[in-house]
C-alpha positions in Angstrom: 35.9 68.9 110.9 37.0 72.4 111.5 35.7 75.7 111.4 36.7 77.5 108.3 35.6 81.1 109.1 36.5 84.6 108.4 35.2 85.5 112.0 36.3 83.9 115.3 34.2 81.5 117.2 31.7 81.3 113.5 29.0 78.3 114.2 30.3 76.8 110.6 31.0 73.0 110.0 33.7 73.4 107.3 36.4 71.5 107.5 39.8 73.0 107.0 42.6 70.6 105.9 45.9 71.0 107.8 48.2 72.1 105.1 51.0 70.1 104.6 55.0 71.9 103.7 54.5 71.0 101.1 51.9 69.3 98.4 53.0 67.2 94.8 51.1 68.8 91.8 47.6 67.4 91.5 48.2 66.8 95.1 44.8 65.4 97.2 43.7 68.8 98.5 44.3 70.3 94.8 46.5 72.7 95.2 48.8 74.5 93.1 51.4 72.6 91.0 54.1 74.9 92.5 52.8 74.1 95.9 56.2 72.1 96.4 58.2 74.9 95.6 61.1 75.8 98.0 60.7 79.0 100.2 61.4 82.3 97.6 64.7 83.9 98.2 64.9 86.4 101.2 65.4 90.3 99.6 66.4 92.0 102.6 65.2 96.1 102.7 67.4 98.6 104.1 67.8 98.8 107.4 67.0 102.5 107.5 63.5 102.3 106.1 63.0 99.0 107.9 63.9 100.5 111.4 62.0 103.6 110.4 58.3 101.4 109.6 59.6 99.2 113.2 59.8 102.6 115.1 56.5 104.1 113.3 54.3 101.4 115.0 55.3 103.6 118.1 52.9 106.4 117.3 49.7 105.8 118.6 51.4 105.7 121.7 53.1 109.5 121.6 51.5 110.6 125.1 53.4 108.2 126.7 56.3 108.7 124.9 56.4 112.2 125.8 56.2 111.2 129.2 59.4 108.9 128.3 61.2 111.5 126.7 60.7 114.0 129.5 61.4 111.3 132.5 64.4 110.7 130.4 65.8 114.1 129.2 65.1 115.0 133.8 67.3 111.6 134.1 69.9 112.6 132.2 70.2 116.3 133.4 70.6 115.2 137.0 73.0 112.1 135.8 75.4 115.0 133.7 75.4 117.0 137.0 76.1 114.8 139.3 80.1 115.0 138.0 80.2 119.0 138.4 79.5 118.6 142.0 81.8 115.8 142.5 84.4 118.1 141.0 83.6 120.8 143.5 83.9 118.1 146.1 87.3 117.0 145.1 88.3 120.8 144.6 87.5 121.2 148.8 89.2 118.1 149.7 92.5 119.3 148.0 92.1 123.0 149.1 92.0 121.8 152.3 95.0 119.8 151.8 97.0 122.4 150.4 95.7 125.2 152.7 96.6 122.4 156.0 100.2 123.0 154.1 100.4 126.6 153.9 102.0 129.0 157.1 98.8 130.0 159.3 97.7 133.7 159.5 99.1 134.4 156.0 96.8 135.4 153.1 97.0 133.5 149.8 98.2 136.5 147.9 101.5 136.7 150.1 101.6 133.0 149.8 101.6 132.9 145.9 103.8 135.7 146.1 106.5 134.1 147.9 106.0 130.9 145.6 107.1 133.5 142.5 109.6 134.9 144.4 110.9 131.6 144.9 110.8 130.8 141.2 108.0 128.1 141.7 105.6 129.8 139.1 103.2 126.4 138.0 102.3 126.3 141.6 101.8 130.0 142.5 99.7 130.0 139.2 97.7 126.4 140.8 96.9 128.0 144.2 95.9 131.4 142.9 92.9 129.7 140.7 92.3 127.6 144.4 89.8 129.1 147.2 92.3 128.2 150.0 92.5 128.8 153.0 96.3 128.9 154.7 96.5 126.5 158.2 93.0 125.2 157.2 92.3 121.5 156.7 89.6 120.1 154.9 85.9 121.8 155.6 83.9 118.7 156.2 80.7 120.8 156.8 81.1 122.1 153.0 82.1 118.4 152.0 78.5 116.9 153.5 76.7 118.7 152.3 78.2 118.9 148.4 78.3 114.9 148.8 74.8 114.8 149.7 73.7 116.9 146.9 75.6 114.3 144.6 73.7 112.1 146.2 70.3 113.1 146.2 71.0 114.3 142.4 72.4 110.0 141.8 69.1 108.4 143.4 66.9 111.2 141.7 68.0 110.0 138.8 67.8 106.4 139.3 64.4 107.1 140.3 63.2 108.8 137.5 65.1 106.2 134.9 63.3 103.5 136.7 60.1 105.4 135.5 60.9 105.7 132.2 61.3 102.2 132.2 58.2 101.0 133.8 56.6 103.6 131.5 58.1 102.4 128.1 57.8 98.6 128.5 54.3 99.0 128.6 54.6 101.3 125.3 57.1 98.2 123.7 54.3 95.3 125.1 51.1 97.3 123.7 53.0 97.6 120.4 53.8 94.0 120.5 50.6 93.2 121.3 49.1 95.1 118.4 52.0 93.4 115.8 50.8 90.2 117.1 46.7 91.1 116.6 47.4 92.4 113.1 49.5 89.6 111.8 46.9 87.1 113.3 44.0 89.3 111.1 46.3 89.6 108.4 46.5 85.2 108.5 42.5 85.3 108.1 42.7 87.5 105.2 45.2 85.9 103.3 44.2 83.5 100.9 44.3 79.9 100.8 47.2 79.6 97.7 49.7 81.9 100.0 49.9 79.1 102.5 50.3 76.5 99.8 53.5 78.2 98.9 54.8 78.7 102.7 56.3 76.0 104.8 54.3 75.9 107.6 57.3 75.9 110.2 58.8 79.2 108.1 55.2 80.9 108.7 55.3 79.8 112.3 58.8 80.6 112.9 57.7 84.6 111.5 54.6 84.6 114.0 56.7 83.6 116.5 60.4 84.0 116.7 60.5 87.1 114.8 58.1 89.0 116.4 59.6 87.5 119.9 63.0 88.9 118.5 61.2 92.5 117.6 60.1 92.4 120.9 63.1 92.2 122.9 65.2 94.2 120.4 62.5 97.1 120.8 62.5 96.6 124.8 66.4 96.3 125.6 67.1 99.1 122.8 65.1 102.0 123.1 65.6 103.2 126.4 69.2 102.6 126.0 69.6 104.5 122.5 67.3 107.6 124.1 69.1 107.6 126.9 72.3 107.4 125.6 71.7 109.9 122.8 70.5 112.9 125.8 73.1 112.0 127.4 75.7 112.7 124.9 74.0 115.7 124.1 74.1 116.5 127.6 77.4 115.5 128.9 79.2 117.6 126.0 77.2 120.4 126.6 79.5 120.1 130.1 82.2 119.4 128.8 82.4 122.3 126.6 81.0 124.8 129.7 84.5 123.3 131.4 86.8 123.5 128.8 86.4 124.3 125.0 89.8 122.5 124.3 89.6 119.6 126.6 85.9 118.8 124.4 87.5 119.4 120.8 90.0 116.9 122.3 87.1 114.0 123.1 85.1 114.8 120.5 88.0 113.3 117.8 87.3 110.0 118.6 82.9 110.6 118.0 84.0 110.5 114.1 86.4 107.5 114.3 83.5 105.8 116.3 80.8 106.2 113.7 83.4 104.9 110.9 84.6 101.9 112.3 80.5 101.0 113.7 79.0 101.8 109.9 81.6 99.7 108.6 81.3 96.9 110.8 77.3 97.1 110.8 77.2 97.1 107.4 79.0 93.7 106.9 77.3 92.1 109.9 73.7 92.7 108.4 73.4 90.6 105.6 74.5 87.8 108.3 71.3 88.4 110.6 69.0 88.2 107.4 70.7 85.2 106.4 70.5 83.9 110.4 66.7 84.6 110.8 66.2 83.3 107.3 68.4 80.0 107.6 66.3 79.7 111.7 62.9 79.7 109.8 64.1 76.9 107.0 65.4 74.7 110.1 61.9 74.8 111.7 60.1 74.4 108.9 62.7 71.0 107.9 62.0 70.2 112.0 58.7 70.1 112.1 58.2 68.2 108.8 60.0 66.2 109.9 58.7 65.5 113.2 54.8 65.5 111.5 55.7 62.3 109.2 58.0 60.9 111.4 56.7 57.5 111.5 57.2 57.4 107.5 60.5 58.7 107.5 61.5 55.6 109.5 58.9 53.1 107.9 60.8 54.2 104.6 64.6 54.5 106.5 65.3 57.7 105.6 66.5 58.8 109.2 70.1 59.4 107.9 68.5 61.2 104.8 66.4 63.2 107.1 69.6 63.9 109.9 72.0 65.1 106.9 69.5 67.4 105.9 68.7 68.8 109.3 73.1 68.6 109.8 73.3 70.9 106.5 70.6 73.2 107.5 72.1 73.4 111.1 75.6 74.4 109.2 73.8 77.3 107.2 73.0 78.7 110.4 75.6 78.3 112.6 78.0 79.6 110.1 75.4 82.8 109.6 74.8 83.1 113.2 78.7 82.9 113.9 79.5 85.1 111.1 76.6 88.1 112.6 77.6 87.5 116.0 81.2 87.7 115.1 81.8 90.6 113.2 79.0 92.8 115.4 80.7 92.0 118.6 84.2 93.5 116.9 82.3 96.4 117.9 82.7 96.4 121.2 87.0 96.0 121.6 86.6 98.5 118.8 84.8 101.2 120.8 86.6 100.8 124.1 90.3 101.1 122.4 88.7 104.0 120.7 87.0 105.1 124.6 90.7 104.8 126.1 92.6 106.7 123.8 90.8 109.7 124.1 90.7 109.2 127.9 94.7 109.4 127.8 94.5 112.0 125.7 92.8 114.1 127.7 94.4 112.7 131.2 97.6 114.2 129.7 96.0 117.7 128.5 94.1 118.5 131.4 97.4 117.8 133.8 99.2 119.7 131.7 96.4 122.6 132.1 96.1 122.0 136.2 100.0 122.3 136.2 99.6 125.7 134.8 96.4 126.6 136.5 94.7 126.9 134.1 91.8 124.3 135.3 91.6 123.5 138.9 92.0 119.6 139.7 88.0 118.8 140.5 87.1 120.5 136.9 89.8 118.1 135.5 88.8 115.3 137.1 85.0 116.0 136.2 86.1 116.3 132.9 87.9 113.2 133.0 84.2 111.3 134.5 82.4 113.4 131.3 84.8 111.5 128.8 83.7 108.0 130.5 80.2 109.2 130.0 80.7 110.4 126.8 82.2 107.6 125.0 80.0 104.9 127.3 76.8 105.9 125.1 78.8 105.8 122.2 79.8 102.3 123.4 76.5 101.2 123.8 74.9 102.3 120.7 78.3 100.5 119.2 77.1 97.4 121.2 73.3 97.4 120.6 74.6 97.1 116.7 73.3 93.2 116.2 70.1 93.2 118.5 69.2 96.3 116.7 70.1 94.6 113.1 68.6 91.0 114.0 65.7 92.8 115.2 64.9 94.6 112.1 65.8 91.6 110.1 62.9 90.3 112.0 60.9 93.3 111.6 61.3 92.7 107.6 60.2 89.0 108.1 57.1 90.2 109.8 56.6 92.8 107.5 57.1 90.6 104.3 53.6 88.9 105.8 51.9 92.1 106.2 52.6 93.2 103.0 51.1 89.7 101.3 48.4 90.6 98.8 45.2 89.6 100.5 42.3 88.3 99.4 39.9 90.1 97.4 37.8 92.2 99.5 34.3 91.6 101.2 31.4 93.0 99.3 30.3 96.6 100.3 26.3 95.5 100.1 26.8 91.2 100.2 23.9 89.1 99.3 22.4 86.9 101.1 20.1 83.8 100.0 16.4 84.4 101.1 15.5 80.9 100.5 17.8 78.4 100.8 17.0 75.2 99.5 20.9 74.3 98.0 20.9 74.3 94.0 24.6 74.8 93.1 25.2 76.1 89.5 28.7 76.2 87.6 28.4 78.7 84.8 30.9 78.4 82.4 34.0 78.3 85.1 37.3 78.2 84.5 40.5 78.4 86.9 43.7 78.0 86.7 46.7 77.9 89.6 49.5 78.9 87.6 48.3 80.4 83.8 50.6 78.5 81.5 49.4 75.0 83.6 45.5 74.3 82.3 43.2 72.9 84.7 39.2 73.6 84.2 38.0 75.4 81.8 34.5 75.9 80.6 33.0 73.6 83.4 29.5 74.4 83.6 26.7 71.7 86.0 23.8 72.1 87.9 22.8 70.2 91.3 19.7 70.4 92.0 18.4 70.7 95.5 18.5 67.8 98.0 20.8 65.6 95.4 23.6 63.7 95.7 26.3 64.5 93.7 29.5 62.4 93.6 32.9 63.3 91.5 35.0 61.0 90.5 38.4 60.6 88.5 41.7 60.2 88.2 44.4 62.0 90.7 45.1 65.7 89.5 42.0 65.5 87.8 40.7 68.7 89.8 38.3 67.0 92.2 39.0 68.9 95.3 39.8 72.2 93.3 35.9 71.9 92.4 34.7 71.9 96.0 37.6 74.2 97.3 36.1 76.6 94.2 32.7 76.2 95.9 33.9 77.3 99.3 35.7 80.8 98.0 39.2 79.0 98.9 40.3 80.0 95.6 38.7 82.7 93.4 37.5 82.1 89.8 39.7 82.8 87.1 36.0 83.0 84.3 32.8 82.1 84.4 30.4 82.2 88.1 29.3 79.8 90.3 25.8 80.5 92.4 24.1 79.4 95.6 20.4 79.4 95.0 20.7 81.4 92.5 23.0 84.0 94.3 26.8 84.9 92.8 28.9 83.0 95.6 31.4 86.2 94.8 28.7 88.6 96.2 28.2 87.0 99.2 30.4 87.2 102.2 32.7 84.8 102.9 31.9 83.6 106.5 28.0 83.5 105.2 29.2 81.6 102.7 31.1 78.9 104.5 28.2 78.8 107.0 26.0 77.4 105.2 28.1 74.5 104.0 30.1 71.6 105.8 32.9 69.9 104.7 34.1 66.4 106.1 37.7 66.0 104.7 39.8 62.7 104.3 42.8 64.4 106.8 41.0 65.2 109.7 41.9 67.8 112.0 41.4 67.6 116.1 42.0 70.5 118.2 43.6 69.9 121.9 40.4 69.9 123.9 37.7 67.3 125.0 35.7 64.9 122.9 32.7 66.9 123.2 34.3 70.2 122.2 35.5 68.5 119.2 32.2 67.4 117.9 30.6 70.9 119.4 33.1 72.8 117.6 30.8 73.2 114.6 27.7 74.4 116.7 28.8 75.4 120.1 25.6 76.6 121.2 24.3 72.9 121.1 22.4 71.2 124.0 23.9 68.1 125.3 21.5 65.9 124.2 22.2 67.3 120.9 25.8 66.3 120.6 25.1 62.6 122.2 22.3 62.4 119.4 24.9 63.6 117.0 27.5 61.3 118.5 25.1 58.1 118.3 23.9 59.1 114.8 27.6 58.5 113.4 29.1 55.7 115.5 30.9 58.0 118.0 29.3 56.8 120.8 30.1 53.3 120.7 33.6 53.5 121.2 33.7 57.0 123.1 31.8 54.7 125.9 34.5 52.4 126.2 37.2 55.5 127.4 37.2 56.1 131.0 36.6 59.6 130.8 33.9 59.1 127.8 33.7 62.3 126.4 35.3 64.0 128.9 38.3 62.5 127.1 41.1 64.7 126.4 42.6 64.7 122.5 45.8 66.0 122.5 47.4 68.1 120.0 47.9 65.5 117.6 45.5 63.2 118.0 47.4 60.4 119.4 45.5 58.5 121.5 42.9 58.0 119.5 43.0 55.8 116.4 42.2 57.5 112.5 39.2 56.1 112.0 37.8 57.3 115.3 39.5 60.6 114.5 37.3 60.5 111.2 34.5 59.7 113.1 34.1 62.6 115.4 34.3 65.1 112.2 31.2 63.7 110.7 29.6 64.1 114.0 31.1 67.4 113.9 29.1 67.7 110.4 26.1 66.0 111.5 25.1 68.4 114.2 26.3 71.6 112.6 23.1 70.6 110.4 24.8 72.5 107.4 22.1 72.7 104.4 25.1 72.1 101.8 27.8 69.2 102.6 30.7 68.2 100.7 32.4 64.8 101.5 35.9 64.4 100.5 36.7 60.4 100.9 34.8 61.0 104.4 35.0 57.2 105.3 38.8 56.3 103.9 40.3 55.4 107.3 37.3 53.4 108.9 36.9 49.5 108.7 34.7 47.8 105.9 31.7 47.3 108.8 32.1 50.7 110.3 31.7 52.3 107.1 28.7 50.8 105.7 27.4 52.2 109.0 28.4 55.3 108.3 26.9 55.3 104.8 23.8 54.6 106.6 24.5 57.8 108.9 25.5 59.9 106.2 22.7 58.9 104.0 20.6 60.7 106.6 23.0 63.5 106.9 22.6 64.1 103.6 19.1 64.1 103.0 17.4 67.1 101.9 20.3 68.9 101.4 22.4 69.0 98.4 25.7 67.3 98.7 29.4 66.9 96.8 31.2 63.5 97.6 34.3 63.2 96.4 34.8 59.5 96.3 38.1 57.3 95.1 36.1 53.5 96.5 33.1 53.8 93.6 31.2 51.4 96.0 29.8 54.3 98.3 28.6 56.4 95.4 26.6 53.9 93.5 23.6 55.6 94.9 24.9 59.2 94.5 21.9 61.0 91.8 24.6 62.7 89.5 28.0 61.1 88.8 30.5 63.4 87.5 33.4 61.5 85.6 36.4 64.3 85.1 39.7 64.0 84.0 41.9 66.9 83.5 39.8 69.6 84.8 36.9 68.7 82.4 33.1 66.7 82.9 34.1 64.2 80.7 31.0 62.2 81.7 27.6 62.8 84.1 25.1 60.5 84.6 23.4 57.8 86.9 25.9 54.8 88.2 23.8 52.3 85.8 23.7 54.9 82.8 27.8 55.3 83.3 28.5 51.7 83.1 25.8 51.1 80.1 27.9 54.2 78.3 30.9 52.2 79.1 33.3 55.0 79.1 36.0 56.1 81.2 33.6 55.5 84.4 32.8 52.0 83.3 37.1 51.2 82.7 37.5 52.6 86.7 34.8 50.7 88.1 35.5 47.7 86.5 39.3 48.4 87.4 38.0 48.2 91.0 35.7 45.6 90.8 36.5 43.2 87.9 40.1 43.0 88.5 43.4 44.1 86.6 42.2 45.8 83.4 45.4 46.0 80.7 45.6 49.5 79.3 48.0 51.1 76.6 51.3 50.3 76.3 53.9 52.6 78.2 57.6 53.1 77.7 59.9 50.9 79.4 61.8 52.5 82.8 64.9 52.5 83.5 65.7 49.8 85.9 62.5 48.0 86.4 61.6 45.8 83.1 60.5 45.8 79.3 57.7 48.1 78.4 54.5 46.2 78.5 50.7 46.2 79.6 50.2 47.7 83.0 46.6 47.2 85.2 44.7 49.7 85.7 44.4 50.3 89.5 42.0 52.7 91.5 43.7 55.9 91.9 44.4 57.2 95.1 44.3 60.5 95.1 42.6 63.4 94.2 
């Protein structure tokens, strides 16, 4: 038994059923006929407003992110710089080489003269835009020191990108982190019927994966895309201080960029909404499968079970390959793009040092500004699938914050002075789907310290009458109240405190026997949970472990048997001392001896207290004060065991179909395949 709370760590001995993938109509935990639904079709938003809401969870952190933003625009100033003062560098080097060329003692002026003279006007032009000096090598002085201020400007920047860094993962984590809080509160306030419609391994794989994905598309992007974006902004603000034509030149291929990456991104996105969509079906299929693996190979379904899991795979290797594909065209794209606008201005800015009308460092600056200017563009270009799997993710995640909750707390709740445990239906009626009927008009009383046990037919609405009780599922008419207190004006975790549930799946958490039966009351004394423990049979084979109840229970429950399993939740129940308990089959996977023990245990539990026992063996409810016989949703008889059997009504044909053997009941049609229509016995129904 499990504690169903609204608030972490609640001392509450209400058993929560681990929901299955999914549940038949009239299932045993009463859910929803269109529990067994397949997941609803994905309807992917745009990626604009998508990556917008993504990037909006960034605001609460905007002092750091100024801090980014200003590391990153010092970064990129010192990074666009450092090719300027390379250029000069390169400009002394070949002065120096020229001017070791030129006759010593002569001024530049009589050299470029005599170059004009000698018709040899493209270089008289060169060295009269060059600081030259004639019979003068290179000055290495000059050249340290220029070098060293490249340098110092190359390690400054490094240093200060490495501070962005360190400052923006912790902005992506703490954003993370928060995603992760909220979708775990958002879970809690979902209601009970959302899950029923969810695979559990689809659910899992958005809590998970896609947040994992959102993670690492937010960390490996954003720092690229801001840095890339100021230094585009910066590098052609060079560009254009060196030459105006040169720029207009590289700037041709920033509009062919943008065409061929919309064009691509566009194609590639419905792929990584199909990908992330196809990943979450495969878990959900996986671990289905892996849950009921021992029937799939009782029944020998393996091969049924492999080809589905083969088709699924398909799906999304195709969608993965297709996204993958297409988004990495990007790439070849932008760099054939990258070098033909680094030709074209390799041959323009010759040309122009030819006729001096740039010197050879500002070309070959230019020529570095061009590699920086289409390298963002590149990596924007190649960032296209992270950034669209990640907001395909980001929809995912956001599809499960946008789920319509459950109906708010009360502002003023009530709370029941004195509790004593009278449970009234008023006139209820509910329905899971409004076309499919299911109670209507139910209206009982049970009265304080009774016993009152329902019985009928599967899909008869058994469990959908306690689960109604416990707020799983809100009324559709009528009230139900708790000493007298509307069970709608009460909060929900004061609600579910007050009442314990022993289910007929039983759930175990990965911890020690004694957490597990302490997990209803975990400010209980020791003594208390061994008196708990001896009370309901726990003890006796909890002894016989070597680490007694020290024993660890894995995550499944493996190494101990079902019955023992069932065992430890009604110790769970028996010391959370709960003053309203509902059964459901409590005692279906324990021996014949073992459970008239327990009847004997639970007889104690469940005096002075009222209690619901939902019971398919009629045996352990002969004893019960009020039985309720219902059969589609309705009371269709109440009463004592012996007035039920003296009525000799539907309760009186179950029991005796239990009991007295085969009981012949109306004729059906004949199937297909098995025999002519005929008689069939009446056998005790098995589930809800």
């Amino acid at each position: 038994m499990s504690g169903h709370t609204d608030r972490p760590g609640g001392a509450t001995a209400v058993e929560e059923k681990a929901t299955p993938k999914r549940l038949p109509p009239g299932g045993r935990r009463g859910g929803p006929p269109h529990m067994n639904m397949g997941m609803p079709a994905e309807k992917a938003m745009n990626f604009g407003p998508s990556a917008r809401r993504l990037l909006g969870r960034l605001r609460p952190h905007r002092l750091p992110l100024a801090g980014v933003l200003g590391l990153a625009l010092l970064s990129v100033g010192l990074s666009v710089t450092g090719p300027k003062v390379l250029g000069h560098a390169t400009d002394i080097i070949f002065s120096g080489v020229i001017g070791r060329q030129l006759p010593a003692g002569s001024s530049v002026d009589q050299v470029v003269a005599g170059a004009r003279a000698a018709g040899n006007d493209n270089f008289a032009d060169m060295l009269a835009r060059m600081q030259v000096v004639p019979g003068v090598g290179i000055d290495f002085t000059r050249l340290g020191r220029v070098l060293a201020l490249a340098l110092a400007l190359y390690v400054g920047a490094s240093l200060l990108m490495w501070a962005q860094g360190w400052l923006l993962n912790g902005v992506v984590q703490r954003t993370v982190l928060r995603l992760r809080a909220e979708v775990e509160e958002k879970l809690n306030r979902l209601p009970l019927p959302y899950f029923d419609r969810q695979p559990r391994g689809e659910l899992l794989s958005r809590v998970t994966n896609d947040i994992d994905n959102i993670a690492q598309t937010l960390q490996q992007t954003l720092s690229q895309l801001l840095t890339a974006l100021l230094t585009v902004v910066g590098v052609l603000a060079m560009m254009f201080w060196i030459s105006p034509l040169l720029a207009l030149v590289a700037l041709v291929a920033v509009p062919l960029s943008v065409l061929v990456t919309s064009r691509i991104a566009k194609r590639s996105q419905g792929r990584f909404i199909a990908q992330w969509t196809h990943t979450g079906e495969l878990n959900g299929q996986i671990e289905e499968a892996y849950t009921g693996h021992e029937l799939v190979k009782v029944f020998g379904r393996q091969k049924e079970v492999e080809a589905a899991f083969h088709a699924k795979n398909e799906e999304l290797f195709r969608a993965s390959f297709g996204a993958q594909f297409i988004s990495g065209i990007i790439m070849p794209a932008m760099f054939f793009i990258g070098n033909l606008s680094y030709v074209a201005i390799a041959v323009v800015g010759g040309l122009r040092v030819a006729s001096g009308s740039m010197s050879l460092g500002d070309v070959q600056a230019f020529i570095q500004y061009s590699r920086q200017f289409t390298q963002p563009l590149t990596q924007v270009a190649s960032m296209a699938n992270l950034l669209q799997s990640g907001v395909a993710s980001a929809e995912r995640v956001f599809a499960v914050l946008d789920a319509e909750e459950q109906s708010a707390e009360p502002a003023r709740p009530a709370r029941v002075a004195d509790p004593h445990g009278r449970v009234e239906f008023a006139h209820v009626s509910f329905r899971y789907l409004p076309e499919q009927p299911l109670i209507d008009d139910l209206s009982l009383v049970a009265e304080p310290g009774h016993t009152v046990a329902i019985v009928g037919p599967t899909g008869a609405g058994k469990t959908t009458l306690v689960n109604l009780i416990m707020r799983f599922y809100e009324l559709d008419a009528g009230r139900i109240t708790l000493d007298g207190v509307d069970i709608t004006t009460m909060r929900r975790d004061e609600l579910r405190g007050r009442i314990g549930m022993v289910l007929q799946d039983t759930w175990l958490f990965g911890g020690t026997i004694r957490d597990n039966i302490a997990y209803g009351r975990p400010d209980a004394t020791e003594e208390e949970i061994l008196a708990a423990a001896r009370a309901t049979f726990v003890d006796r084979f909890v002894r016989s472990l070597p680490d007694g109840y020290d024993t660890v229970i894995d995550e499944e429950g493996s190494n101990v048997s079902a019955g023992e399993k069932q065992l430890i939740t009604i110790a769970r129940a028996f010391l959370a001392e709960p003053s309203l308990l509902i059964l459901d089959e409590a005692t279906s996977s324990v021996d014949t001896r073992t459970e008239v023990l327990l009847q004997r245990a639970m007889a104690a539990l469940r005096s002075d207290r009222t209690s619901f026992v939902i019971a398919h063996r009629l045996s352990t409810i002969r004893d019960a004060d009020l039985i309720l016989m219902m059969e589609r949703g309705r009371i269709v008889e109440q009463g004592s065991h012996d007035e039920l059997l003296a009525a000799n009504g539907a309760y009186a044909r179950l029991y005796r179909s239990q009991f007295a053997g085969a009981v012949l009941t109306d004729e059906i049609p004949p199937v297909p395949g098995v025999g002519p229509a005929g008689p069939r016995p009446a056998v005790a129904p098995a589930g809800n």
